[in-house]
N, C-alpha and C positions, 0 to 999 in steps of 0.2 A: 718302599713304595709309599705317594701321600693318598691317605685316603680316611674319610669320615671315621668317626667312633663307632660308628654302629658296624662298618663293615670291619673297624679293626678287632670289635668282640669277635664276631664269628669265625676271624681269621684266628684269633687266639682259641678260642673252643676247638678250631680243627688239630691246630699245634698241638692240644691236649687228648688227641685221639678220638674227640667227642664226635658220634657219629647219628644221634639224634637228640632232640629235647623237646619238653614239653610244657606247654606252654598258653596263654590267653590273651591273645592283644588288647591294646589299650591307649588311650589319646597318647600317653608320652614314650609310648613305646612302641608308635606307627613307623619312626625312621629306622627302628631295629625290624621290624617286622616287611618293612619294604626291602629291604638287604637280604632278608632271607630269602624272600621272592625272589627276587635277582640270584641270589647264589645256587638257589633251590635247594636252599640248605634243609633237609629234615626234619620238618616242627609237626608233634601230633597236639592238635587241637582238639581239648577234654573241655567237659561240659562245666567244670568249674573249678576255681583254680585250686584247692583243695584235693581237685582228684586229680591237677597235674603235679602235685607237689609227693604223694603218695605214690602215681605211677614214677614218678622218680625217685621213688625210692627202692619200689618191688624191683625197679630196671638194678639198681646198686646193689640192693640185698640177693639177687638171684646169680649176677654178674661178678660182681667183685671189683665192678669199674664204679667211678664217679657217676651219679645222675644228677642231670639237670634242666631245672626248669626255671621259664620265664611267665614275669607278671608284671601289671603295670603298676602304679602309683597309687596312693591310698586303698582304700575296697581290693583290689587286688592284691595288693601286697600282702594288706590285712589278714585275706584270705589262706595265705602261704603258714598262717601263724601254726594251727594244730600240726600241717605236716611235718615243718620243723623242728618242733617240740618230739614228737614221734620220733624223727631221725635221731636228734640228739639224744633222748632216750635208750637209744638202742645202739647209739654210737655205727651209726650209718651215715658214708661218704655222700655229699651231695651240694651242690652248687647252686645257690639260688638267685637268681639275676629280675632285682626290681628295678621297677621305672620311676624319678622321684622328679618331683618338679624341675622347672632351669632355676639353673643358683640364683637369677637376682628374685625368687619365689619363694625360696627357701625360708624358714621361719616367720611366713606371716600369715599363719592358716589358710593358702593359699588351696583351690579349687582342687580336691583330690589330693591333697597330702597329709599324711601320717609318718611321724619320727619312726623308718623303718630300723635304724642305727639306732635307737633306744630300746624298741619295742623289741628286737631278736638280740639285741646281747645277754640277755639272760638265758637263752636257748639255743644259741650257738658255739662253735669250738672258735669261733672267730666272724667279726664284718668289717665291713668298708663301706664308707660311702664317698662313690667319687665325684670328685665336685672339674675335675683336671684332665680332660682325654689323653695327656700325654700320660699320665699315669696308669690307665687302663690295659693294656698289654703287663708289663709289671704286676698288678694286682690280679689279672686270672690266674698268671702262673703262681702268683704266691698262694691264691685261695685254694688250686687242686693239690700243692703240695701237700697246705695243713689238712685240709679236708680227709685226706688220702694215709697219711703218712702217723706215725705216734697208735695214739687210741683213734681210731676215726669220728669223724663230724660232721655235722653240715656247716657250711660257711656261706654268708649273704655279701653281697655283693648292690649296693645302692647306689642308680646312678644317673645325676641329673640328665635332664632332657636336654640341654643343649650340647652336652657331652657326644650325643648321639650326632648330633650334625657339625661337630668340628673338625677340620681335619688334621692329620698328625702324619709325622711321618714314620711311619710303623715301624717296627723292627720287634720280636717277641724274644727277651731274653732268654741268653742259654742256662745261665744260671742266678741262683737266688741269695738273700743276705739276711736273712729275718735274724734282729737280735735278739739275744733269749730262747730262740727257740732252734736248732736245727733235724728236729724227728727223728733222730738216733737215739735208740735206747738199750746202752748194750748193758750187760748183766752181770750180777757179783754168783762168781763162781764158787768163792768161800759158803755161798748162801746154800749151795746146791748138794755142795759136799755134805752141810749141814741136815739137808734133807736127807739124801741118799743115807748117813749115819741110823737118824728116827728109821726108817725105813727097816736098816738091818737088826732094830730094837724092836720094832712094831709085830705083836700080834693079830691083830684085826686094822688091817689100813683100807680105806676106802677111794678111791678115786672119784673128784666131784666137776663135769666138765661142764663150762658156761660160753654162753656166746663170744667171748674173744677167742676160744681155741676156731670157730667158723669165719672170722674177718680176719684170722691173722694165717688162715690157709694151711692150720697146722695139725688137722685131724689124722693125718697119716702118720704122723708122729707120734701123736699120740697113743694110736691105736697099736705103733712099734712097742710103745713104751707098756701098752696093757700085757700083749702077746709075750715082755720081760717078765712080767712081774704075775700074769695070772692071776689076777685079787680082782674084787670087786669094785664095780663103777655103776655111778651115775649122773646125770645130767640135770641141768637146769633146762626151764620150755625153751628158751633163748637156742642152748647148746645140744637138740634135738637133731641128730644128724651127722653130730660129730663122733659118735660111737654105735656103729652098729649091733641095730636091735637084736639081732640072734645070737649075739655074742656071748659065749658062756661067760656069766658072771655081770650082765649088764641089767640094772634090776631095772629100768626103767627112767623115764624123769620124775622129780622130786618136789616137795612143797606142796601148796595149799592142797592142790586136785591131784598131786603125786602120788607115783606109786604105793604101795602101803610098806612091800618092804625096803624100796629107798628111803622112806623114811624112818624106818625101823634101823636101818642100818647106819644110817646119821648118826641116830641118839644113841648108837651102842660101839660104833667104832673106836681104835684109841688112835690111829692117826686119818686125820681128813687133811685131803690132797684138796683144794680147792685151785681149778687152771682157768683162767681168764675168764673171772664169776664177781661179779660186786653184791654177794650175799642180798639181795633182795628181802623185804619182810614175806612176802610171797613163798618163798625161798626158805624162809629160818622157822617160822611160824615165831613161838614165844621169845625172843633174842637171848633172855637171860639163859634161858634152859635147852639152847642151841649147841646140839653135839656135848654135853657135857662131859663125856670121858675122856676128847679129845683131842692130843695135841693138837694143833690146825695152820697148816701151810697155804701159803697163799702164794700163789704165781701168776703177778700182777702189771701189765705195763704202766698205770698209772697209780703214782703215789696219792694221789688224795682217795684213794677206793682201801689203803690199807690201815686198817682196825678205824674203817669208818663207821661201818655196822655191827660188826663183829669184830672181836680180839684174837691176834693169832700170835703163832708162837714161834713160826717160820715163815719169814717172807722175801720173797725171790720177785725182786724188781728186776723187770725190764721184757723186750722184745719176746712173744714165745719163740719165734722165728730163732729167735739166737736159743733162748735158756733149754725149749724144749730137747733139741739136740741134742747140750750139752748133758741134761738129764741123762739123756738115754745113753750116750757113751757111756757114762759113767756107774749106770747098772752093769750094761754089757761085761764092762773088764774086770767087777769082782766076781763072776763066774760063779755068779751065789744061786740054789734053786731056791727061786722065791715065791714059785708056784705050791712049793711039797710045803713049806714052812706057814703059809697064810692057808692052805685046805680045810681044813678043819673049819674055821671061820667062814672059809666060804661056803662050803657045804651045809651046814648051819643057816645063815642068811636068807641061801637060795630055799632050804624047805618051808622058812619061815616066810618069805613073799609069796609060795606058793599055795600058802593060803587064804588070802586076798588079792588074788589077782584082778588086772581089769578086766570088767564082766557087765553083761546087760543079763533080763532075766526075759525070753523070748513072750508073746502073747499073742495067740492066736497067728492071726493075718496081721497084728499092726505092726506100725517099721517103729522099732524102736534105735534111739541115737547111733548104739554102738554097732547095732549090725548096718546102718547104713555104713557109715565108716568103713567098718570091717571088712566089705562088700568094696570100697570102692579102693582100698589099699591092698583088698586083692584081684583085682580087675589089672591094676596099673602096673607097670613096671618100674626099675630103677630109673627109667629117663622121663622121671614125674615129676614136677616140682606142686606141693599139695602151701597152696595159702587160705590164711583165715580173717574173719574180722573177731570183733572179739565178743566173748559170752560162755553161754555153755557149749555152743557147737566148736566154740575155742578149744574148749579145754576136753572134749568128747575126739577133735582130730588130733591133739595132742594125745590123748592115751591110745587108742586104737588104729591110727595111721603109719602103718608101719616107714617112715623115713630113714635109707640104708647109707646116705650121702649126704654129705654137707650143702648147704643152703637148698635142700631140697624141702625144708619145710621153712615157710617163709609167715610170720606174725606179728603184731604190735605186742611187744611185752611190756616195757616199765612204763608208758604212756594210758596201754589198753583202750587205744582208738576205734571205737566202733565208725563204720566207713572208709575204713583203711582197705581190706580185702581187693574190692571190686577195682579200684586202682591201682592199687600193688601189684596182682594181676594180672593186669593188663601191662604193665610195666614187665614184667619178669617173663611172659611171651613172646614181647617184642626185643629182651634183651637176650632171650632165649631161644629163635621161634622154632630149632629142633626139639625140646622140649615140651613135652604135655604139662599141658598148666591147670589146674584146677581148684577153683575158689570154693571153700567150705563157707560157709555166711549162715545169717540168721534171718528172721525175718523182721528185726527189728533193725540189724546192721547194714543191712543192703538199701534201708532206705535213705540212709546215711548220705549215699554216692550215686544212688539210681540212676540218674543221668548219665552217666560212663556206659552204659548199658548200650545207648546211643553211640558213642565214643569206639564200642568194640565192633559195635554195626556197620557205621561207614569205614570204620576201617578193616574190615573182617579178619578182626586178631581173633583167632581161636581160641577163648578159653571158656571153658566150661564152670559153670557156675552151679552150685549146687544149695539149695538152700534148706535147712532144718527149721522146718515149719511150724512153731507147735504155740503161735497166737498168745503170745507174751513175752514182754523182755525177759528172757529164760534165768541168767542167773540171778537179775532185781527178785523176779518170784521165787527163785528156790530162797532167796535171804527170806522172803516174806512167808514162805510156806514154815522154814525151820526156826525162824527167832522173832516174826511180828505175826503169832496166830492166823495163819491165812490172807493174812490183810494184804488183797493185790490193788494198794493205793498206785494208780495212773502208770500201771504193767500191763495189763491187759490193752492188746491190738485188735482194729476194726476186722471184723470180721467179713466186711464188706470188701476190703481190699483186696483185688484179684491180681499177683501178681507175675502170674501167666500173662493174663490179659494184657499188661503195662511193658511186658519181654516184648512183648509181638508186636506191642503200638511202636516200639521204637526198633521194630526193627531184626529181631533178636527174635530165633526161633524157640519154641516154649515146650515145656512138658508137665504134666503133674502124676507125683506117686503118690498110693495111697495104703497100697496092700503089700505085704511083707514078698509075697510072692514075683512082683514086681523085680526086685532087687534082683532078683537070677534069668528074668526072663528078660527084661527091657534094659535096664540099665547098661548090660554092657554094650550095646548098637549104640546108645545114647551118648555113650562117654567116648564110644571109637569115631561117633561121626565127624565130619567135616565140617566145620566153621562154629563162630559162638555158638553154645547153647543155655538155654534156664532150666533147668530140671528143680522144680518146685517138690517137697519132700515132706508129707504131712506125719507129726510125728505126736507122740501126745504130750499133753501139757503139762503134767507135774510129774516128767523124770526129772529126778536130779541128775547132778552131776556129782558121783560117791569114786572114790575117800575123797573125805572134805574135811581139812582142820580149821576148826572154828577160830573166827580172832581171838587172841590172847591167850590161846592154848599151842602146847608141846607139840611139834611133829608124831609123836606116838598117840596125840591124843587123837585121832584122825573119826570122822561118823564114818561109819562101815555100811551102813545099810539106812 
């Protein structure tokens, strides 16, 4: 059929399954946005492009499909930069469609243009800028592929303005040609054997799982693979979900604000399994004196992640999809008990994190961090998905939120986006809406994106927002409380700011906690009710957030108190 650019994007977006996007109109992006009108195609309109680039991301991270969003030409586009970066960080699917001047506008600082092709290829898996509507069909299917398929990405998508108003004759290919790359990555099995060998040598082996065991959908295998072998495990915040928490032998997740005996068990293992983890400094704390007894396997689909940060001494390239399997057959048929041979060590381990576990110390009536949490991960059930922005209340839902299923905890990890939350959010309800969604934030983070507040109002997504109140960029002052003497240089928040009051201007029904007792009597009506809610959560000001390895120190070197 012939018909415009604009209506052959949407007809290609549908090709691709895509069944919402999000999005901010704009001068060059009026002829895409009158097509939507006409198709009635499903656009949620957020209150800044920022927070449509985030909720397309929460929609991909909660889902496991593509999100995507639309923005126009300079300032808008502009605006897509932090989410971007976010995604890629995190190696999160998502598709991002900007608006860029008409070609004969192109490089002459023309009214609203910004090198979007310059400015995201450092922060993408891949872009385009199309300047040719016949090429348009061609290029969505090629961006969901990459996006989608290998290590996942975001991919942008740049596209002149009079692209939109020319017509073509459509056709949306069945298949693709990219040279260099076809997103196959199957796996050396000699690699595996080599593992499973260490394995049958190994007294103390550890298992270390990271966000790519959650995008590559392979927690169940893994989890096969734990119920083999009976040893101990732990997680990266990423890879939170992928290993259920009651699981004998699951110490927790690991690094800065980690566990204490996850990290105790790092530095004293002699083989570390690491599965779809790019060792973070987060993650390692001191590099040099990371896992030191430890052979160190790596089970990685992308070769530039291996002995990038760390040095390993087994590494298993390619797909977990393929390798994890083979893994696990390959325990199975030596019919070795590998539970009775690693016991000792585990039992060991387990009494040694049992004495620092994660703990709050209660006082009085006041809520302090971890019993809000506590309270709110026991309220919920398994069909929760718990999102954060980022700070102490980050890393407060990361210890204390109990997540028994994969992408049920949903965070900005290698970016650390404050303002991410409240759109991710809203993104992972809408991509979920059986699911309870609920946003942990700060009170510094939510100001971030405040406008989406708005965004959950007219569109009455229910998520629950919960905010840890405690009138400071929480982790800026714990730096400043433990290594700049007290000094809360420009951490401290107005005290003036009521943001109850600002829920309910926009929209959004409001609550404030203030008494510890609150937590068993209010909260749970609050968190069952129907439609947005704010639950404002005053908490005190100088908890930290304990264990905490100082920079340049050992994972065992961890503050305790």
């Amino acid at each position: 059929m012939r018909i415009n650019g604009a209506r052959a994007l949407l007809e290609s977006l549908k090709m691709e399954g895509v069944d919402l996007v999000f999005g901010y109109p704009g001068g060059v992006v009026l002829k895409l946005y009158d097509e939507i009108y006409k198709m009635k195609f499903p656009n949620i309109l957020t209150g800044h492009e920022q927070g449509a680039v985030h909720a397309a991301d929460g929609y991909a991270r909660s889902s496991g499909k593509v999100g995507v969003v639309i923005a126009t030409s300079g300032p808008g586009a502009a605006n897509l930069i932090t989410g971007i970066a976010t995604a890629n960080m995190d190696s999160i699917p998502i598709v991002c469609i900007t608006g860029q001047v008409a070609n004969h506008a192109i490089g002459k600082d023309s009214f609203q243009e910004v090198d979007v092709y310059g400015i995201t290829t450092p922060i993408t898996k891949h872009n385009y800028l199309v300047k040719n509507a016949n090429e348009l069909p061609r290029v969505v299917k090629e961006a969901f592929f990459i996006a989608q398929t290998g290590r996942p990405g975001p991919v942008c998508i740049d596209i002149a303005a009079d692209v939109f108003n020319t017509e073509i004759d459509f056709e949306y290919p069945e298949k693709i040609n990219l040279r260099g790359y076809t997103g196959e990555n199957p796996t050396d099995e000699k690699a595996i054997d080599d593992v499973v060998a260490a394995l049958k040598n190994s007294e103390r082996p550890l298992i270390f799982a990271g966000g790519g065991v959650i995008s590559s959908n392979t927690s169940s295998t893994l989890r096969e693979i734990l119920n083999c072998l009976g040893c101990l495990s732990t997680s990266t915040m990423m890879g939170i979900g992928a290993i259920e928490p009651e699981r004998d032998g699951y110490l927790g997740f690991a690094g800065m604000h980690g566990a204490y005996g996850a990290n105790i068990a790092i530095q004293n293992c002699d083989l570390l399994l690491a599965i779809g983890m790019r060792f973070s400094d987060r993650v390692t704390g001191k590099v040099a004196e990371f896992a030191p007894n430890a052979k160190i396997v790596h089970f990685e689909l992308d070769p530039a992640e291996i002995n990038k940060n760390v040095r390993v001494d087994y590494k298993v390239l390619g797909d977990l999809k393929i390798s994890l399997p083979i893994f696990l057959d390959k325990l199975k048929s030596l019919n070795f008990d590998f539970a009775e041979k690693f016991s000792a060590w585990k039992d060991e381990m387990l009494v040694e994190a049992a004495k620092h576990p994660f703990s709050y110390t209660p006082e009085g009536d006041v809520i302090k961090p971890g019993a809000l949490i506590s309270r709110i991960s026991e309220i919920c059930d398994d069909n929760t998905i718990a999102v954060t922005d980022v700070g102490q209340h980050q890393m407060w839902a990361a210890q204390f939120f109990k997540a028994r299923a994969p992408r049920q905890f949903l965070t900005s990890g290698g970016l650390g986006t404050m303002g991410f939350g409240l759109p991710a959010a809203m993104g992972a309800k809408l991509a979920c809406p059986k699911k309870n969604v609920i946003l942990i934030t700060g009170d510094g983070s939510i100001m971030m994106n405040i406008q989406e507040l708005a965004t959950i109002a007219d569109n009455n997504i229910d998520v629950k927002v919960v905010i840890v109140h405690n009138f400071i960029l929480g982790m800026v002052g714990q730096w400043q409380r433990l290594f700049y003497n007290h000094h809360y240089s420009a951490s401290e928040l107005n005290l003036k700011r009521d943001l109850v009051k600002i829920a309910q201007a926009m929209g959004v029904r409001a609550y404030r906690l203030t008494k510890a007792s609150e937590l068993h009597d209010d909260l749970p009506e609050i968190l069952f009710s129907k439609g947005p809610v704010v639950i404002d959560v005053y908490v005190p000001q100088e908890e930290n957030v304990i264990p905490m390895v100082p920079g340049g120190k050992r994972l065992d070197q961890m503050v305790l108190s």
